[in-house]
C-alpha positions as CSV (number, residue, x, y, z in Angstrom):
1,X,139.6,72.1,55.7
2,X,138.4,69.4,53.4
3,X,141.9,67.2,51.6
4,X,141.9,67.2,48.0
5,X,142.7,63.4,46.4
6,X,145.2,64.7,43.2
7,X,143.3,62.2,41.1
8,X,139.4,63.3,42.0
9,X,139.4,67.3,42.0
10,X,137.0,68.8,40.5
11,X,137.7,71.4,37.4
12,X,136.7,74.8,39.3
13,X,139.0,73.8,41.9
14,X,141.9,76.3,42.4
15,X,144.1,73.8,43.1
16,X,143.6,71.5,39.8
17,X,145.4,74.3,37.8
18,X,148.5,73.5,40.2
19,X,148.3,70.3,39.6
20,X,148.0,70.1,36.2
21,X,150.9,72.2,35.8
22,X,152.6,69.5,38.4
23,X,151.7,66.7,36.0
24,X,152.5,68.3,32.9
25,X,156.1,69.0,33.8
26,X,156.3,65.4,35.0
27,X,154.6,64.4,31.7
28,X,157.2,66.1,29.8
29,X,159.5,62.8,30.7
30,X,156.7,60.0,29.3
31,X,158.7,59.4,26.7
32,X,161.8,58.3,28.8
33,X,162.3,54.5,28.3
34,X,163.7,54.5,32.3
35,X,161.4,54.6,35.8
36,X,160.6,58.2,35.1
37,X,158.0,57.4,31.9
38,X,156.4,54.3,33.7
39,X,155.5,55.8,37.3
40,X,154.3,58.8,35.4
41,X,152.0,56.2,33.2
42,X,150.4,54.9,36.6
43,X,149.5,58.4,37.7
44,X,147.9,59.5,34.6
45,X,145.8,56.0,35.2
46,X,145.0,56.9,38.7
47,X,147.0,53.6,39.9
48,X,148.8,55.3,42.9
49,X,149.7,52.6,44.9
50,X,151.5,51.2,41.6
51,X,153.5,54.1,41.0
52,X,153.9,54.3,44.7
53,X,155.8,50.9,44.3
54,X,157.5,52.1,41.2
55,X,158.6,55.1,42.6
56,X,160.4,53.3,45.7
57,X,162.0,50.8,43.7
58,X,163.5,53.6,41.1
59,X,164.4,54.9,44.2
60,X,166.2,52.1,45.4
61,X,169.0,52.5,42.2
62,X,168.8,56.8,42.4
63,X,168.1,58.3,45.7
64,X,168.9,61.4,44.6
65,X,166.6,61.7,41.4
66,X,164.4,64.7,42.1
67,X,161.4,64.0,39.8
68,X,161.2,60.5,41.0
69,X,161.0,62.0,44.9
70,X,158.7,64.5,42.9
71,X,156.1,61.7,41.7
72,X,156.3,60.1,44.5
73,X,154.7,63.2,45.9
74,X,152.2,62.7,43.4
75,X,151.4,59.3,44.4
76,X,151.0,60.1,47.7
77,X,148.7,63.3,47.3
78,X,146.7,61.1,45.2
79,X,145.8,59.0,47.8
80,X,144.9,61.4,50.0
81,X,148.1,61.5,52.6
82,X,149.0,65.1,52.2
83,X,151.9,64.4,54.9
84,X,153.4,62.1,52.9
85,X,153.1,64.1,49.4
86,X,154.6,66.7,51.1
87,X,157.9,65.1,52.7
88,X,158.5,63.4,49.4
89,X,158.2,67.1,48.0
90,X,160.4,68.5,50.6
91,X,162.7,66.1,50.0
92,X,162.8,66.9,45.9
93,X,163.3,70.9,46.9
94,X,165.9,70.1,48.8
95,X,168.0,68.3,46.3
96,X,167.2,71.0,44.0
97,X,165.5,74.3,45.9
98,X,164.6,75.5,42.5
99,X,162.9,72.7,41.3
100,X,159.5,73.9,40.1
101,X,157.1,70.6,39.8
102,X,158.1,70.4,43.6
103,X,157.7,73.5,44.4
104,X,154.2,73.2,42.7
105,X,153.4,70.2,44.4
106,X,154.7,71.4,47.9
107,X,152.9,74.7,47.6
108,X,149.7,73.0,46.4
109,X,149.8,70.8,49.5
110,X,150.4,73.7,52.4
111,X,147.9,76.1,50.6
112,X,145.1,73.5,50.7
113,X,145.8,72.8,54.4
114,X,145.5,76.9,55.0
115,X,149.1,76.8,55.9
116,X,149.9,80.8,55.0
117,X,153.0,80.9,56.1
118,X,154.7,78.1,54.5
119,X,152.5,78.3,51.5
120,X,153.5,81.9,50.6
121,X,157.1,81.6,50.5
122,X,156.8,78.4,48.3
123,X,154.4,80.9,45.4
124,X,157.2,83.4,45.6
125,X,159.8,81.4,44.6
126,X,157.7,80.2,41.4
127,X,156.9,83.4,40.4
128,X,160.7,84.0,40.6
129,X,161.2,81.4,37.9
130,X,157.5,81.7,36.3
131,X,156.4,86.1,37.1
132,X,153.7,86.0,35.0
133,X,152.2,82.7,36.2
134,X,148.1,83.6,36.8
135,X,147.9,80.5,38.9
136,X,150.4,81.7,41.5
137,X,149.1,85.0,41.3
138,X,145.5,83.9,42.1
139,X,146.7,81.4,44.7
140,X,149.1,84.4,46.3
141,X,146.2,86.6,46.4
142,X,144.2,84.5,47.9
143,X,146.5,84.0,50.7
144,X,147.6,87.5,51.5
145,X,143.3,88.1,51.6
146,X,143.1,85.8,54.1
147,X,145.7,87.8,55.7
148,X,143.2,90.8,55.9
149,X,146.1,92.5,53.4
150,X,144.1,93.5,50.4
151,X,146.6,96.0,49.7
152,X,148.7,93.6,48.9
153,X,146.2,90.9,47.2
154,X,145.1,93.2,44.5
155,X,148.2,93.1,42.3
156,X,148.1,89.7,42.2
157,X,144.2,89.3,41.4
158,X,144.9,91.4,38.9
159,X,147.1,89.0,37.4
160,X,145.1,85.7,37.6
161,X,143.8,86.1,34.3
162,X,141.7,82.9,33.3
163,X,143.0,81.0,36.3
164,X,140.9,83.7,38.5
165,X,138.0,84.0,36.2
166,X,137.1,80.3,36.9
167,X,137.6,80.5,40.6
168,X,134.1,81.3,42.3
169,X,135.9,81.8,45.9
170,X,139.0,84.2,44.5
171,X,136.4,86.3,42.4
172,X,134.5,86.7,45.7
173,X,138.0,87.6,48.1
174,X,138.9,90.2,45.0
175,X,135.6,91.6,44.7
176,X,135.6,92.3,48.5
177,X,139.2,93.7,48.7
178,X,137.9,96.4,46.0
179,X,134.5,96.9,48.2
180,X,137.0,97.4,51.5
181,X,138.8,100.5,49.1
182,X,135.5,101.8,48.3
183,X,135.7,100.2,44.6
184,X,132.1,99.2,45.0
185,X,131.8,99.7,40.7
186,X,134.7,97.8,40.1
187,X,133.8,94.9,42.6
188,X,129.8,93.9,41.6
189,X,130.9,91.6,38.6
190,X,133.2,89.8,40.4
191,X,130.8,89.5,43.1
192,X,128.2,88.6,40.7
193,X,130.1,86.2,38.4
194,X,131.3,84.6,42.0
195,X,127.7,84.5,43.2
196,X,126.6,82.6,40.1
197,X,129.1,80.0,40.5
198,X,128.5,80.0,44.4
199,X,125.2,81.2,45.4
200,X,125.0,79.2,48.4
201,X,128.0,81.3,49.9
202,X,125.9,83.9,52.5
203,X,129.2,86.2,52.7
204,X,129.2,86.5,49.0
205,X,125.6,87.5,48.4
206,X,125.9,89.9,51.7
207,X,128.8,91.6,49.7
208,X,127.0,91.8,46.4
209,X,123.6,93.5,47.6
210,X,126.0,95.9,50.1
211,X,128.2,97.0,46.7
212,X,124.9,97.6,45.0
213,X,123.4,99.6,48.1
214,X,126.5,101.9,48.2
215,X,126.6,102.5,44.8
216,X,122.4,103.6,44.9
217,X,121.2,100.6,43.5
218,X,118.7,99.7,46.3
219,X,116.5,97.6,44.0
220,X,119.1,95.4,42.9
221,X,120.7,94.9,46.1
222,X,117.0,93.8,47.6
223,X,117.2,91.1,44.2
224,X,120.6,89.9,45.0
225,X,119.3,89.5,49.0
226,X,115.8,88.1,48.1
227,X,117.0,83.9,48.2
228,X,118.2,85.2,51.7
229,X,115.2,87.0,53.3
230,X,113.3,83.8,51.9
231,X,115.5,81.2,53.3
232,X,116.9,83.2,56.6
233,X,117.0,81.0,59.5
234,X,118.8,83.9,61.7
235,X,122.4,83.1,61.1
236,X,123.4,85.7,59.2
237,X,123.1,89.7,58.4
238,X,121.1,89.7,55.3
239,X,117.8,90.4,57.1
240,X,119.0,93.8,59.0
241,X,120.8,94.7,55.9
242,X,117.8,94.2,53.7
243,X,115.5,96.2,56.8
244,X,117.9,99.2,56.5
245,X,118.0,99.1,52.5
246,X,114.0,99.2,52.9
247,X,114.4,102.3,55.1
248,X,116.7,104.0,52.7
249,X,114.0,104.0,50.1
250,X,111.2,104.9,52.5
251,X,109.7,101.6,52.6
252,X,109.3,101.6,57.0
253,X,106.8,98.6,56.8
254,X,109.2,96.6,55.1
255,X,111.9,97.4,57.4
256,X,109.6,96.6,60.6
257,X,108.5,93.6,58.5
258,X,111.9,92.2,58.3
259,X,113.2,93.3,61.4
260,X,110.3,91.7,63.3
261,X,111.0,88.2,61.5
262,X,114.9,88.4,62.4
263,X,113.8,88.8,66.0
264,X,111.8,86.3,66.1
265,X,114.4,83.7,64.1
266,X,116.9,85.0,66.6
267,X,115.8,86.2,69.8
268,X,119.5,86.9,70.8
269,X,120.4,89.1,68.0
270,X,121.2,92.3,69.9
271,X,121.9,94.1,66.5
272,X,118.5,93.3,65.3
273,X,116.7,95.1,68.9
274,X,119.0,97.7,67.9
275,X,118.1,98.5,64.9
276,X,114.6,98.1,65.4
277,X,115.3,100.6,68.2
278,X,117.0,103.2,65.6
279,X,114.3,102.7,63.4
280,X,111.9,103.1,66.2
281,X,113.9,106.5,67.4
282,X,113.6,107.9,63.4
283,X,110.4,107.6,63.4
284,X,109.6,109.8,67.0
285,X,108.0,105.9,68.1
286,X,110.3,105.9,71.2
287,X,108.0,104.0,72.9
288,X,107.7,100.9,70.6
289,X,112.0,101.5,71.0
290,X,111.4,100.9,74.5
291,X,109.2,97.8,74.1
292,X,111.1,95.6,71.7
293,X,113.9,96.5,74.0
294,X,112.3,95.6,77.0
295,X,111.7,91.7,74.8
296,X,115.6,92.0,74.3
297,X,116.2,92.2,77.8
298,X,114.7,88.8,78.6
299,X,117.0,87.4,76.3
300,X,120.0,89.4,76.6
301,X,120.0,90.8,80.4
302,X,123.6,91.2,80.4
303,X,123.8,92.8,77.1
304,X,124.8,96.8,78.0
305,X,124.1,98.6,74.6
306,X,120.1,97.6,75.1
307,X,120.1,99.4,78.5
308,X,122.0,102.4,76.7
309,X,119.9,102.3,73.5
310,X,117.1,102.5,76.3
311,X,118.0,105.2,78.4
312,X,118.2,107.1,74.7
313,X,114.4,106.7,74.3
314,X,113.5,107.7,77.8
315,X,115.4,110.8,77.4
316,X,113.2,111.3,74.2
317,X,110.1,110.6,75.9
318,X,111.0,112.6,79.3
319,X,111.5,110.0,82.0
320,X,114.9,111.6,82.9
321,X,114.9,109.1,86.0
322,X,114.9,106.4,83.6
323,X,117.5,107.3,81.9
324,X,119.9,108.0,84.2
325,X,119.3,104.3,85.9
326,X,119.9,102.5,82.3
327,X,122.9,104.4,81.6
328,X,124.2,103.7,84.7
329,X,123.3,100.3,84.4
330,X,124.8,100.4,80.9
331,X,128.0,101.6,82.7
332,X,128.2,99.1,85.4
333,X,127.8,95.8,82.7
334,X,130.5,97.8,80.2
335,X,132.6,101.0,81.4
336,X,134.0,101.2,78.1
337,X,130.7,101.5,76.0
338,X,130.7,104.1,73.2
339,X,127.3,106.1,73.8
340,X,127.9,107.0,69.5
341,X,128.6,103.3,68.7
342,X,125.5,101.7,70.7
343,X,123.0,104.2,70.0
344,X,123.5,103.3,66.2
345,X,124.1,99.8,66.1
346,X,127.7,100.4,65.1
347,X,129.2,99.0,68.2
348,X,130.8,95.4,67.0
349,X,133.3,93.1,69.1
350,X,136.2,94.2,68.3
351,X,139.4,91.9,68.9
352,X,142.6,94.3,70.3
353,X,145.8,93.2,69.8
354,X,147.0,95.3,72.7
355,X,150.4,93.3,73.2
356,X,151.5,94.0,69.7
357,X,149.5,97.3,70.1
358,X,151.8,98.5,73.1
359,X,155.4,97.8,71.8
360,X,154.4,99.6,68.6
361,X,152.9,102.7,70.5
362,X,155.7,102.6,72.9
363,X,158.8,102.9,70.0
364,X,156.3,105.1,67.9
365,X,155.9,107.5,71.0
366,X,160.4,107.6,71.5
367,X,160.7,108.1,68.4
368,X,157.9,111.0,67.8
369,X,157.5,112.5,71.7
370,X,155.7,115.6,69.8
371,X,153.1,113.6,68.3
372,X,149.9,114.3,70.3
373,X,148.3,111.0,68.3
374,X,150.8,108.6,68.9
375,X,150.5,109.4,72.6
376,X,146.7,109.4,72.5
377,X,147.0,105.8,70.5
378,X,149.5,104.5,73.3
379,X,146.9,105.6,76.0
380,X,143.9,103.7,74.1
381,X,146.0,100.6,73.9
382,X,147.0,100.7,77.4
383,X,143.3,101.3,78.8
384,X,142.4,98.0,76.8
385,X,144.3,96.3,79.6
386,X,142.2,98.0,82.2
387,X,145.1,98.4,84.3
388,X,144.3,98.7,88.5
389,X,144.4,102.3,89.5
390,X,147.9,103.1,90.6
391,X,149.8,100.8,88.5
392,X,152.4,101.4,86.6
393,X,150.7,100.6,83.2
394,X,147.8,103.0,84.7
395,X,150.4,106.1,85.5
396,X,151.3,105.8,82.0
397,X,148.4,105.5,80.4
398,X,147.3,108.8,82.5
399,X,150.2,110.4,81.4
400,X,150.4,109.5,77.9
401,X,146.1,110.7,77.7
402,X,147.0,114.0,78.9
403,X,150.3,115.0,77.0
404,X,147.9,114.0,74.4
405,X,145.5,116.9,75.2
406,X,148.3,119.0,76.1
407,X,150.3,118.6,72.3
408,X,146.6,119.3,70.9
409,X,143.8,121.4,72.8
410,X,141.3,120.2,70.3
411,X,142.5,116.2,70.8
412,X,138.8,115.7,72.1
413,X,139.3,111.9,72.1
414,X,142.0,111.9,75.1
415,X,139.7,113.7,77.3
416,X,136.7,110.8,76.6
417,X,139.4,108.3,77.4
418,X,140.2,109.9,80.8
419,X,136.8,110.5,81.6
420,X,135.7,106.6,81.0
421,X,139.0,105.4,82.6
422,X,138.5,108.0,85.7
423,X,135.0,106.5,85.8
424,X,136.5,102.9,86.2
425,X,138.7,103.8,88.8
426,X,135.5,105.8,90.8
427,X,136.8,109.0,90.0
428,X,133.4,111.2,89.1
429,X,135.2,114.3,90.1
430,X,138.4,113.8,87.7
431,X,135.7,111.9,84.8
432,X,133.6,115.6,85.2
433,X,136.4,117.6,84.6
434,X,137.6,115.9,81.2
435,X,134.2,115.6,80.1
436,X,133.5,119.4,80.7
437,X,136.9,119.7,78.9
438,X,135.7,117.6,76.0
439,X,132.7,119.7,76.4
440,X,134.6,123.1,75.6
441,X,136.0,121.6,72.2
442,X,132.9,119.6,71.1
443,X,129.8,120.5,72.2
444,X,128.1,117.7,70.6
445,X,130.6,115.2,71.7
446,X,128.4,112.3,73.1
447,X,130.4,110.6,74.7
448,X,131.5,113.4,76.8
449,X,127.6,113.9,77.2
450,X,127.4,110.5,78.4
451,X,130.0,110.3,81.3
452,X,128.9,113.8,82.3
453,X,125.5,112.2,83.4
454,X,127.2,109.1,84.7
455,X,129.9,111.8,86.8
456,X,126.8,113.7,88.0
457,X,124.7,111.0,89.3
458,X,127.9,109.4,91.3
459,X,128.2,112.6,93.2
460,X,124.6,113.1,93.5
461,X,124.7,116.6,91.9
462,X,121.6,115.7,89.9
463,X,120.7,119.7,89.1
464,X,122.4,119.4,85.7
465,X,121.2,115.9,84.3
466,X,118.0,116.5,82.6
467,X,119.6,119.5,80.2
468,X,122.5,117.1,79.9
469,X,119.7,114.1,78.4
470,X,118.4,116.4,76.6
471,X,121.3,117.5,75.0
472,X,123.1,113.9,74.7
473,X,119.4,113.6,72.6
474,X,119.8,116.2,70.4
475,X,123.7,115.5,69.3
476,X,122.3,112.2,68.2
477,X,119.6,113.2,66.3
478,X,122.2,115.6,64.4
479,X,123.9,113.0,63.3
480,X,121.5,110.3,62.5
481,X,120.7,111.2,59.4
482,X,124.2,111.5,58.2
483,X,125.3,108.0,59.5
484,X,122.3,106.8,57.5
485,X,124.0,104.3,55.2
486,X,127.4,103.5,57.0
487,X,126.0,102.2,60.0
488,X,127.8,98.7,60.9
489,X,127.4,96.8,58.0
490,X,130.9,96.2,56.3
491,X,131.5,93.0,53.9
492,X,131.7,89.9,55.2
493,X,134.4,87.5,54.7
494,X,134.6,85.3,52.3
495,X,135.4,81.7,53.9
496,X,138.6,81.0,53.2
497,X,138.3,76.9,53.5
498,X,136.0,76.7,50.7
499,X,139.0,78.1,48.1
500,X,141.0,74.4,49.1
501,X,137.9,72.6,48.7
């Protein structure tokens, strides 16, 4: 992150409103005839090295004085030595923990460095002595955003007043902690006001034209992305956003248009093959599908969901053969691909904290043993390890999939998981039987589809795979149309650096 110089910040900077609150307080003591009035003279000049000198030689007779230790912070952030500001800050707090112009200064300091953790504390204890304080509200919110807890950032948006109206960057984090809660009404002025102030910000005018897409406002949503489309270089979303927006309103060309040019800006964009692929499936063109992904697979060779997406479209078009082999292949470069999630471009890296994940499973599971979820959620955080067969973290992850299904019949899920981890291990006969037992409960399940045909063709029973195509085929055309507008776009995030800047 960029360092702010105290003296040289601009006015839309969120930090300025700290400091000016910082030098008021010290400003309050101008009028003192002693040290205090003259160091705080050379910082309203902008002469920090003089009040530098003044504040060491004031400190000299009064080691203890907490404003001077305070303006020497001053000093120091002004000449851009943040380090420095902030031990002569952590110095002031500790002669006086309650001290708010070094509290201020100290909290400025570790929130323009992105320090979170330090930072936070620092805002709380403000607030303690200042609740209604909008710049600690919007600074506070702000941080607990870029702690993915919106929950927790809203209240405090909601009290940064002026102080958040004049921060582009906040406006944007507040506008998409509504959009996450489905407040899409509620977040397009912030997003728009924030957009104004910031429009070369990609995440903010992604947000913007998605708000207005979910709340049926196509049109404006293709304004908001039309700098983007214009300027798109293949480094962000706003292309395959603006393709499926085109597709809601029955504009195909315009989809194909844009998806064609994102391709060709990108040649490694797997979400842009895939898409074109959907599109390509919606449209009963499962041959062009097959073509574009064909061009992906000379980029991407490695790159499972194309194969997947693939063996989709042969199904479609009858080459059963086909299929199977690009499953399979799809199987071999990713055992734990979601047939569901790649089909429709929902599939996105996804980062598992299984560490954290399996201590919390493993107390929720003691302390609820009934609770066919918990087990289920214990399982799925165990399989992200991919455990050998036979180890102990495997046994358990076995055991807790099947008391799943055993607590709840219906529990659908734990069978899939089963099946994919039975797969793994080479275990077609024991990946059959929980898909067929999937199967019983969900008919359409695809994913239970899926390893069926995977199961089948490991044990050469081959009898059964064309109706099985044919029906993995049909359970996604069932639910295409429903998945129409929550495929996997979701909003960005809004870069947190750019709110020290």
């Amino acid at each position: 992150m960029q360092k702010l110089a105290i003296g040289l910040c601009v006015a839309s900077s969120l930090l300025c409103f700290l400091l000016e609150a910082v030098r008021g307080r010290a400003a309050q003591t101008s009028s003192d005839p002693g040290p205090v009035g003259g160091i705080v003279a050379s910082l309203r000049s902008q002469n920090f090295d003089e009040a530098l000198r003044k504040c060491d030689a004031a400190l000299q007779q009064t080691p203890q004085d907490k404003r001077i230790w305070t303006l020497r912070g001053m000093a120091y952030a002004g000449k851009g030595t943040p380090s420095s500001a902030l031990a002569a800050y952590q110095q002031a707090i500790h002669l006086d923990p309650d001290y708010l112009p070094a509290l201020e200064g100290a909290a400025q300091i570790e929130y323009q460095q992105g320090n979170t953790a330090a930072a936070t504390p620092l805002i709380l204890r403000i607030l303690v002595q200042r609740p209604n304080d909008p710049t600690s509200h919007t600074m506070l919110g702000f941080l607990e955003y870029a702690r993915d807890d919106c929950a927790d950032a809203v209240p405090h948006f909601e009290k940064g007043g002026d102080v958040l109206a004049k921060q582009p960057i906040a406006l944007a984090a507040y506008g998409a902690c509504l959009g996450t809660a489905g407040q899409y009404e509620q977040a397009i002025p912030l997003l728009q006001q924030a957009l104004s102030a910031q429009p070369s910000i990609p995440s903010v005018r992604f947000n913007l034209a998605l708000a207005q897409w979910k709340v049926n406002r196509p049109q404006d949503a293709l304004a908001t992305l039309q700098p983007a489309i214009e300027e798109f270089k293949g480094q962000d979303d706003s292309m395959l956003l603006a393709a499926d927006i085109y597709e809601s309103t029955n504009d195909t060309q315009h989809a194909v248009d844009l998806l064609r040019k994102a391709i060709l800006a990108d040649p490694k964009n797997v979400e842009a093959y895939l898409d074109f692929a959907d599109l390509s499936y919606d449209h009963a063109s499962m041959q062009v599908g097959v073509d574009i992904l064909n061009a992906g697979m000379t980029q991407l060779p490695n790159e499972a969901r194309l194969y997947l997406v693939r063996g989709i479209l042969y199904t479609q078009l009858g080459k059963f053969d086909e299929a199977t082999e690009d499953f399979a292949v799809a199987n071999r470069l990713d055992p734990k691909l979601s047939v569901l999630g790649a089909a429709e471009g929902l599939v996105a890296s996804q980062q598992h904290k299984s560490g954290e994940a399996l201590s919390a499973f493993r107390s929720a599971v003691k302390a609820q043993p009934t609770d066919a979820l918990t087990h289920y959620l214990l399982a799925e955080a165990l399989s992200q390890q991919s455990p050998p067969e036979g180890s102990p973290d495997y046994v358990e992850e076995v055991s807790a999939a099947k008391l799943a299904y055993q607590l709840d019949p219906s529990m659908v899920a734990a069978h899939d998981l089963l099946a994919t981890t039975y797969l793994q291990a080479g275990r077609a006969d024991l990946a059959l039987e929980q898909s067929r037992a999937a199967l019983k409960s969900d008919p359409a399940d695809q994913q239970a589809l899926y390893h069926s045909i995977l199961a089948l063709r490991r044990t050469g029973d081959k009898d059964q795979i064309a109706s099985l195509l044919k029906q993995l085929a049909a359970a996604r055309s069932a639910t295409q149309a429903a998945l129409a507008q929550s495929k996997r776009f979701r909003l960005q995030e809004v870069p947190v650096a750019a709110a020290s800047h």
